[in-house]
C-alpha positions as CSV (number, residue, x, y, z in Angstrom):
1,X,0.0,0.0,0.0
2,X,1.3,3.1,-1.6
3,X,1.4,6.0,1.5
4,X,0.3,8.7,-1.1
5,X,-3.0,10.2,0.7
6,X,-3.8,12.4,-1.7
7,X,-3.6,12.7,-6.2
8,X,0.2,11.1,-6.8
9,X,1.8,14.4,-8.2
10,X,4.5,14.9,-11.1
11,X,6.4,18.0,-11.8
12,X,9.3,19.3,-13.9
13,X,12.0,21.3,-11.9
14,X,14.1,23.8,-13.8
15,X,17.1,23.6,-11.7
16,X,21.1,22.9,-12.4
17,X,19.9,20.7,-15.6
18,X,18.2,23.5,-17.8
19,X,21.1,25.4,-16.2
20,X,24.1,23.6,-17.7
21,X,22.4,23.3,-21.2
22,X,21.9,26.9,-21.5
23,X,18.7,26.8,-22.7
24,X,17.1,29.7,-23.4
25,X,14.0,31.6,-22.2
26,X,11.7,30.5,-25.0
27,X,12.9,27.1,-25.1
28,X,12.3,27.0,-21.1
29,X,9.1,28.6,-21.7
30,X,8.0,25.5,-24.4
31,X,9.1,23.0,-22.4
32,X,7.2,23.8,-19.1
33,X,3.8,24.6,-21.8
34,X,4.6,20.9,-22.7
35,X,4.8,19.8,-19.3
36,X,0.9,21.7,-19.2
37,X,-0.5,19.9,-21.8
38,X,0.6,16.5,-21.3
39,X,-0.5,16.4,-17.4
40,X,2.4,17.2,-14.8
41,X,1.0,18.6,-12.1
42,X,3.7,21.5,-11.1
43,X,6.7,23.1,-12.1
44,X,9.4,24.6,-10.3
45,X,12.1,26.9,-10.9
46,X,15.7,27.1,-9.0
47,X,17.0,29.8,-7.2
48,X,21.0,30.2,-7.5
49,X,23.0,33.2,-8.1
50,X,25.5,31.5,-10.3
51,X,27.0,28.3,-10.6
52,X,30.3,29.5,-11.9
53,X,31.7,26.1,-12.0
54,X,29.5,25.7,-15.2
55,X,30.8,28.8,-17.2
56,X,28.5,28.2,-20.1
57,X,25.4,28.1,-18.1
58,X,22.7,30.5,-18.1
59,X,21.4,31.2,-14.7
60,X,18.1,33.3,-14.0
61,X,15.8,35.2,-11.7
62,X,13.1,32.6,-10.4
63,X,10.7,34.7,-9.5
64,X,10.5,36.4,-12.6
65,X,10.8,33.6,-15.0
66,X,7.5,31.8,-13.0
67,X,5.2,35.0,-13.7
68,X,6.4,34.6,-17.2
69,X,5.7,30.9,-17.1
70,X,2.2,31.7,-15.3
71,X,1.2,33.7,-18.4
72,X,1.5,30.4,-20.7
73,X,0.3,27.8,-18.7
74,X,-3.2,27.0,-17.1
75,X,-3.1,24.0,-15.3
76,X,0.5,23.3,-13.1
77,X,1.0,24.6,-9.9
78,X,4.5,27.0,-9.8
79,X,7.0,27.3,-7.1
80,X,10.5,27.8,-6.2
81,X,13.1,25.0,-5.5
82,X,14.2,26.8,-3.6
83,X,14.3,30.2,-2.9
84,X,15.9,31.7,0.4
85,X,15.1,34.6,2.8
86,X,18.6,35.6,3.7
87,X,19.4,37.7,0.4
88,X,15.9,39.4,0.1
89,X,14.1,40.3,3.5
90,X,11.2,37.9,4.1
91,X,8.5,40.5,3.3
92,X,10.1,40.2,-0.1
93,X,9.3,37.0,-0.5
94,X,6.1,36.8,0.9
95,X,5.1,39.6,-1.9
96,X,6.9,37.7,-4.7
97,X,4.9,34.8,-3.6
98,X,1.5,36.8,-3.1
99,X,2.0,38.0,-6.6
100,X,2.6,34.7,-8.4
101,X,-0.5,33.5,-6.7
102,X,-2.2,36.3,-8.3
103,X,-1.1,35.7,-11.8
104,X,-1.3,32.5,-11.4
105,X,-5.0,32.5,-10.3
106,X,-4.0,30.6,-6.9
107,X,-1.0,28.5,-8.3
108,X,1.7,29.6,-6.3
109,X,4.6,27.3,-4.3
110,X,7.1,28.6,-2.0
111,X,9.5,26.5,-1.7
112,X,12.2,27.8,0.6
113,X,15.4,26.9,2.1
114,X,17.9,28.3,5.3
115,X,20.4,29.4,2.6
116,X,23.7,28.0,0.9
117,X,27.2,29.6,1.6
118,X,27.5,29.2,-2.4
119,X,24.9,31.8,-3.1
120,X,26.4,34.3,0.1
121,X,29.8,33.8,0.3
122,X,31.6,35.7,-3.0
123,X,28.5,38.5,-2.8
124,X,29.3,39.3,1.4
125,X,25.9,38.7,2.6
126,X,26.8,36.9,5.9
127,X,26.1,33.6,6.2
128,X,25.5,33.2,10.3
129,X,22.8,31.6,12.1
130,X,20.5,30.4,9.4
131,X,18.3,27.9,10.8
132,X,17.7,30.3,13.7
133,X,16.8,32.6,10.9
134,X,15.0,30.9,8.9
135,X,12.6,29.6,11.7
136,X,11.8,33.4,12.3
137,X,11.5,34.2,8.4
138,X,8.5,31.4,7.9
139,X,7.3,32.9,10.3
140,X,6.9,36.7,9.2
141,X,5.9,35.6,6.0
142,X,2.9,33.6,7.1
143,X,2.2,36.3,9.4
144,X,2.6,39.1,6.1
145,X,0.0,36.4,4.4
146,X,-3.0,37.9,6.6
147,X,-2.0,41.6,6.6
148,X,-4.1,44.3,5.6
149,X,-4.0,48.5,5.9
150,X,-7.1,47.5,8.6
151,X,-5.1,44.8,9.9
152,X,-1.8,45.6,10.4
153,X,1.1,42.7,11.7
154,X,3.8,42.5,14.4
155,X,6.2,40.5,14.8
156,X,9.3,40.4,17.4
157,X,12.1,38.0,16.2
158,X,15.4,37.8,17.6
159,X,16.5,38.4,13.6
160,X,13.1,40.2,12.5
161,X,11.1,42.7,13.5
162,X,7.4,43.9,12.2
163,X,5.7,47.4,13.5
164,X,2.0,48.1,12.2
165,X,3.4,46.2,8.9
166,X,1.0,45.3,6.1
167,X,1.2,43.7,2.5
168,X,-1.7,45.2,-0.2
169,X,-2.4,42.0,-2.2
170,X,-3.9,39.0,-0.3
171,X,-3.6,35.8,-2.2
172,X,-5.8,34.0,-3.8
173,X,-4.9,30.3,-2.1
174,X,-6.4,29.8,0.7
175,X,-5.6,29.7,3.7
176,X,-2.3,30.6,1.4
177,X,0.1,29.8,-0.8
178,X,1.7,26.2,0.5
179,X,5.2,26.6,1.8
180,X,7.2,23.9,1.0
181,X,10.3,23.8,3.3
182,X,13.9,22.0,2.0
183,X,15.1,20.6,4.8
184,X,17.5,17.6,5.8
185,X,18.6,18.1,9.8
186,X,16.9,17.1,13.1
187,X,16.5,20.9,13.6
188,X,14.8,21.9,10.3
189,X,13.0,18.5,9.6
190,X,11.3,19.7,12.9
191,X,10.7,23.6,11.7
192,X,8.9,21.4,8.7
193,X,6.8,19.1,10.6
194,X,5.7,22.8,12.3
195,X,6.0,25.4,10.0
196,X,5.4,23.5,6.8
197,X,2.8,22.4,4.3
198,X,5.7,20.4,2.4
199,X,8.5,18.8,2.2
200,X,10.9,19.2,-0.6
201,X,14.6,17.5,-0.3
202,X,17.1,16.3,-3.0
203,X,19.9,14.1,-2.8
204,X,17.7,10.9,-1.2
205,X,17.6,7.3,-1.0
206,X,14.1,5.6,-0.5
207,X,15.9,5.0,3.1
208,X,16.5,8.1,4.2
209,X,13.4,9.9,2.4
210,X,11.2,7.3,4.9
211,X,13.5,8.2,7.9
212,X,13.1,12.0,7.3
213,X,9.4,12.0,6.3
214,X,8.9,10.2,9.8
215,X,11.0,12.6,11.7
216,X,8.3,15.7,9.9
217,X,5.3,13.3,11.1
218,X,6.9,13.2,14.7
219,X,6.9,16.8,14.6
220,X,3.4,17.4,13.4
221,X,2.3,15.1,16.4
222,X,4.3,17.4,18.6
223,X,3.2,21.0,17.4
224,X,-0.7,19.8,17.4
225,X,-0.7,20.1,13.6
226,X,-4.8,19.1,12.5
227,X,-5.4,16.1,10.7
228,X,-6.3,18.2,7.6
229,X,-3.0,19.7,7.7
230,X,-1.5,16.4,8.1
231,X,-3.6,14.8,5.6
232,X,-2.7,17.7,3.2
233,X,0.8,17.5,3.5
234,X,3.3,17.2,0.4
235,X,6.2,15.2,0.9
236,X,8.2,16.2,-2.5
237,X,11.2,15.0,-3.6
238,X,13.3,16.6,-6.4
239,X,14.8,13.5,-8.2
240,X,17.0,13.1,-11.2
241,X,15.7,11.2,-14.5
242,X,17.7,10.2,-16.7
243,X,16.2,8.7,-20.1
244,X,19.1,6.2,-22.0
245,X,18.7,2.7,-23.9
246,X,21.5,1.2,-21.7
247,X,20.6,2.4,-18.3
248,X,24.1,0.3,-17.5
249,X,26.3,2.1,-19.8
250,X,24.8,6.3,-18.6
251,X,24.8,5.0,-14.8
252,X,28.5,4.0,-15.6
253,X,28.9,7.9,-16.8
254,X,27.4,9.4,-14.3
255,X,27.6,7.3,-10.9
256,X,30.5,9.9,-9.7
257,X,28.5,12.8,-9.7
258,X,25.5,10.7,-8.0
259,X,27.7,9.8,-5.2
260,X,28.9,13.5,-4.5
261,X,25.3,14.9,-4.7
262,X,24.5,12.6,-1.7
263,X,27.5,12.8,-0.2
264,X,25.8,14.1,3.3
265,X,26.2,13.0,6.7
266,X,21.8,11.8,7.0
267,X,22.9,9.2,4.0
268,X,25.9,7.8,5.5
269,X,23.8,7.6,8.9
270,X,20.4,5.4,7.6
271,X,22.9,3.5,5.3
272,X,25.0,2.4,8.4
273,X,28.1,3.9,6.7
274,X,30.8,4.7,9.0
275,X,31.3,8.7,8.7
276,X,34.6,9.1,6.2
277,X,37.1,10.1,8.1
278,X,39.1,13.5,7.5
279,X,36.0,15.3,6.2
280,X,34.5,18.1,8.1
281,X,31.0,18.2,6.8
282,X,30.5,21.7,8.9
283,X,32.6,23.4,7.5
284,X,31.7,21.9,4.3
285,X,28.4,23.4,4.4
286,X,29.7,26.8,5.8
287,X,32.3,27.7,4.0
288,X,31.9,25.7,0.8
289,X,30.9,28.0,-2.5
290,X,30.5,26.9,-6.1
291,X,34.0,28.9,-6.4
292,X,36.2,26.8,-4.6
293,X,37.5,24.1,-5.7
294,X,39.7,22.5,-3.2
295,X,36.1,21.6,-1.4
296,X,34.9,20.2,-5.0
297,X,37.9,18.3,-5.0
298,X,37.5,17.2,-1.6
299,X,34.7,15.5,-1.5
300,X,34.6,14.3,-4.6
301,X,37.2,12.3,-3.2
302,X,35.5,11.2,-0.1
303,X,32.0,10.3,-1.9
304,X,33.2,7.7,-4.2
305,X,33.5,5.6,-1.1
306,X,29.5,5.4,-1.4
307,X,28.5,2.1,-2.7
308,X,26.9,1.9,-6.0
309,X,23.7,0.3,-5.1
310,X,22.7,2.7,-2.4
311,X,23.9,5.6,-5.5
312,X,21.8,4.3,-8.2
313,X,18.5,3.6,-5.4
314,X,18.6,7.8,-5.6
315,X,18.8,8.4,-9.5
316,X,16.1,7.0,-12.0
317,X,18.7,5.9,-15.0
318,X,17.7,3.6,-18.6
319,X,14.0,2.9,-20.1
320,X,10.8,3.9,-18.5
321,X,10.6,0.3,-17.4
322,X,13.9,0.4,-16.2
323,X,13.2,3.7,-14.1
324,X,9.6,2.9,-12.7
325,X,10.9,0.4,-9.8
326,X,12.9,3.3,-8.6
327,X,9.9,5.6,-8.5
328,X,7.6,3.3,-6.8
329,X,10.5,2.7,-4.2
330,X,10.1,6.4,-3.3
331,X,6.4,5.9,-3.4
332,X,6.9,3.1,-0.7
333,X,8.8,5.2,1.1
334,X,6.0,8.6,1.6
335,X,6.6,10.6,-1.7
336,X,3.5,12.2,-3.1
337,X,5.1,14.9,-4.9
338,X,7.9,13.8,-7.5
339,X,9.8,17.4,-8.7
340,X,11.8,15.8,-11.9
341,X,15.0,17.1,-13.3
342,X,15.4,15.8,-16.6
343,X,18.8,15.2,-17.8
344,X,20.3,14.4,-21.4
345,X,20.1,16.1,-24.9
346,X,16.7,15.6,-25.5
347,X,14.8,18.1,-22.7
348,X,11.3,17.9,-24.8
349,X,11.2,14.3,-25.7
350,X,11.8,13.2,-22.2
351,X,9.5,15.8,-20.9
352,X,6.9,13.5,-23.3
353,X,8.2,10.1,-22.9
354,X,8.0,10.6,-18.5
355,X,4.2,11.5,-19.3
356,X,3.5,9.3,-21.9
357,X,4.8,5.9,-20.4
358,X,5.4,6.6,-16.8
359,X,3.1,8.7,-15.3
360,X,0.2,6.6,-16.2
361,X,1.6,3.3,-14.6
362,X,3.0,5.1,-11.6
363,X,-1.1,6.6,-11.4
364,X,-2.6,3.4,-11.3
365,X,-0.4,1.8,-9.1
366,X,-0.9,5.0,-5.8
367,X,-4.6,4.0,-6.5
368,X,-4.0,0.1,-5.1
C-alpha cells in the first residue's frame, strides 16, 4: 500500500539541468507549456546566483521567470526550488509569492530553504545563524500572508522585527500559498513538521526519504498540527531522471557525480556507513561556495567511497521500465510529490516520454 493520501503528483523542476544546457528563455518557456499539456501537475524553478563552476550556463531570476511561465500555462502549480530569505528580507518573498498566486490564479509554491554559503559567500551577505533565521523568516511571512491596511502585523524576532506592517495584495490560495520547506537536519525536519505544508529535499535514497518523512510526522504530532493539515501534506522529492537505452552504460557515466550529490552526513547515517574520516561536513556546508575548488575536490574524493547500489537507489537511470521500480520505491517510502530534473540532450522528448509511459503506470499503481 502506496502512503500517497492524496492525487500522486509529477512535476518538472528547472534547476542545475536546464542550467548547464543553456537553454534559453523560450525554449524554457515551451518545455514547461509541454509539461501543461501532457499532465504534470507543477513546475518549479531554482534559485542560484550563479553556478560558476559551469561557465557556459545560463542562470536566471526565479521569480521572474515563474510569472512569465504563469502567463502560458493554465493547469500546473509554480513554485521555487528553492528560494531563500537571507538575500531578500522575508517580506520580499512573501510579496513575490502573493504576486505569483495572483497571476497565477492561486498557483503559487514557496518553496524555501535556510540558505547556501555558495549563493552568500563571493557577494558578502553573511552567512551566520541560518536555521535560527530561517525559523523566524517562515514565520513573518505567514504572518505578512493575513496583513491588511485594517489589519496591520507584528512581529518580534530575535532576527526580524514587524511594527504596524502590512502587504496590499492578499492571495488567492487559501488559507495561502503552501510553503514547501527543504530541509534535511533534526533541527529543520522539525521547523517542517511545524511550520510546513511540504516537504521538498534532494539528494535521497528511498531510506533516508522514509527516515526523514517520519521525523516531519513526529513533529506534526508534537506542534498539534490538524489532521487536515497532516492529511494535506506534500512530501516532494526533487529526483533526477535520466532517459538512455543502456541504463548500464549512462549510470557507468554518471555514478561519480551521483555519489557527491548525496554525499551528506543523514545518507551515511540510515545506510550504516561509517562517517569518512578527515572530512568536516561543517565546514563543508559553511564555508563551501561553487567557487572553490579545493572543497569540490574534496569531497569528490571522499563520496566515491558510497557504494553503488545505495547511488543508483537515488537516480532513476535507462528505459521507463527500467526507471519505474525506482519511482515506486520512493512511493513506498511517503513521496506524493515527485519534482523531476530531466537530464540528457533531449529536454522535450523526455518531458513527453516521462508523461507518456510513466506517469500513467506510476497513477494506477498509488490507486492500489
Amino acid at each position: 500500500m502506496y502512503l500517497t493520501q492524496n492525487k500522486l503528483k509529477f512535476g518538472i523542476q528547472n534547476g542545475l539541468n536546464v542550467a548547464r544546457a543553456g537553454y534559453t528563455e523560450d525554449q524554457i518557456l515551451t518545455a514547461c507549456m509541454l509539461a501543461d499539456k501532457t499532465g504534470y501537475d507543477s513546475i518549479f524553478y531554482m534559485d542560484h546566483t550563479n553556478v560558476p563552476q559551469w561557465k557556459n550556463a545560463t542562470v536566471l531570476d526565479p521569480w521572474v521567470m515563474l510569472s512569465a511561465i504563469a502567463a502560458v500555462t493554465n493547469n500546473v502549480e509554480l513554485g521555487t526550488c528553492v528560494t531563500d530569505a537571507i538575500r531578500r528580507h522575508p517580506s520580499n518573498i512573501a510579496l513575490a509569492a502573493i504576486t505569483l498566486d495572483r497571476i497565477s490564479k492561486g498557483r503559487a509554491i514557496l518553496g524555501i530553504g535556510a540558505g547556501e554559503a555558495q549563493n552568500l559567500k563571493e557577494f558578502c551577505i553573511p552567512f551566520e545563524k541560518p536555521v535560527s533565521k530561517w525559523e523566524e523568516q517562515i514565520e513573518v511571512i505567514h504572518t505578512l500572508y493575513d496583513s491588511t491596511p485594517d489589519n496591520t502585523v507584528d512581529y518580534t524576532g530575535k532576527y526580524y522585527q514587524l511594527e504596524g506592517a502590512c502587504l496590499q495584495a492578499p492571495p488567492i490560495r487559501k488559507p495561502r500559498p503552501p510553503t514547501y520547506m527543504a530541509s534535511g537536519g533534526k533541527r529543520t525536519l522539525e521547523l517542517t513538521g511545524k511550520l510546513g505544508d511540504g516537504w521538498l529535499p534532494i539528494g535521497y535514497t528511498p531510506e533516508l526519504f522514509e527516515d526523514h518523512a517520519g521525523q516531519i510526522n513526529a513533529s506534526m504530532d508534537k506542534h498539534n498540527r490538524t489532521q487536515e493539515e497532516k492529511d494535506n501534506f506534500q512530501y516532494a522529492l526533487d529526483i533526477d531522471v535520466y532517459f538512455s537505452e543502456d541504463a548500464e552504460e549512462s549510470w557507468a557515466k554518471m555514478k561519480e557525480a551521483v555519489k557527491v550529490s548525496l554525499f551528506k552526513p543523514e545518507v551515511l547515517r540510515v545506510h550504516g556507513l561509517k562517517e569518512i574520516e578527515g572530512f568536516d561536513f561543517v565546514k563543508y556546508f559553511t564555508e563551501y561556495s561553487m567557487s572553490d575548488q579545493s572543497w569540490i575536490v574534496k569531497m569528490r574524493e571522499a563520496a566515491t567511497k558510497i557504494p553503488d547500489k545505495v547511488a543508483r537507489s537515488s537516480t532513476a537511470v535507462g528505459t521507463p521500465e527500467d526507471i519505474i521500480p525506482t519511482f515506486e520505491r520512493f512511493m513506498d517510502a511517503g513521496v506524493n510529490h515527485f519534482v523531476i530534473r530531466f537530464w540528457g540532450k533531449n529536454y522535450f522528448g523526455s518531458i513527453d516520454k516521462f508523461a507518456s509511459h510513466v506517469m500513467p503506470v506510476l497513477r494506477e499503481k498509488a490507486k492500489h
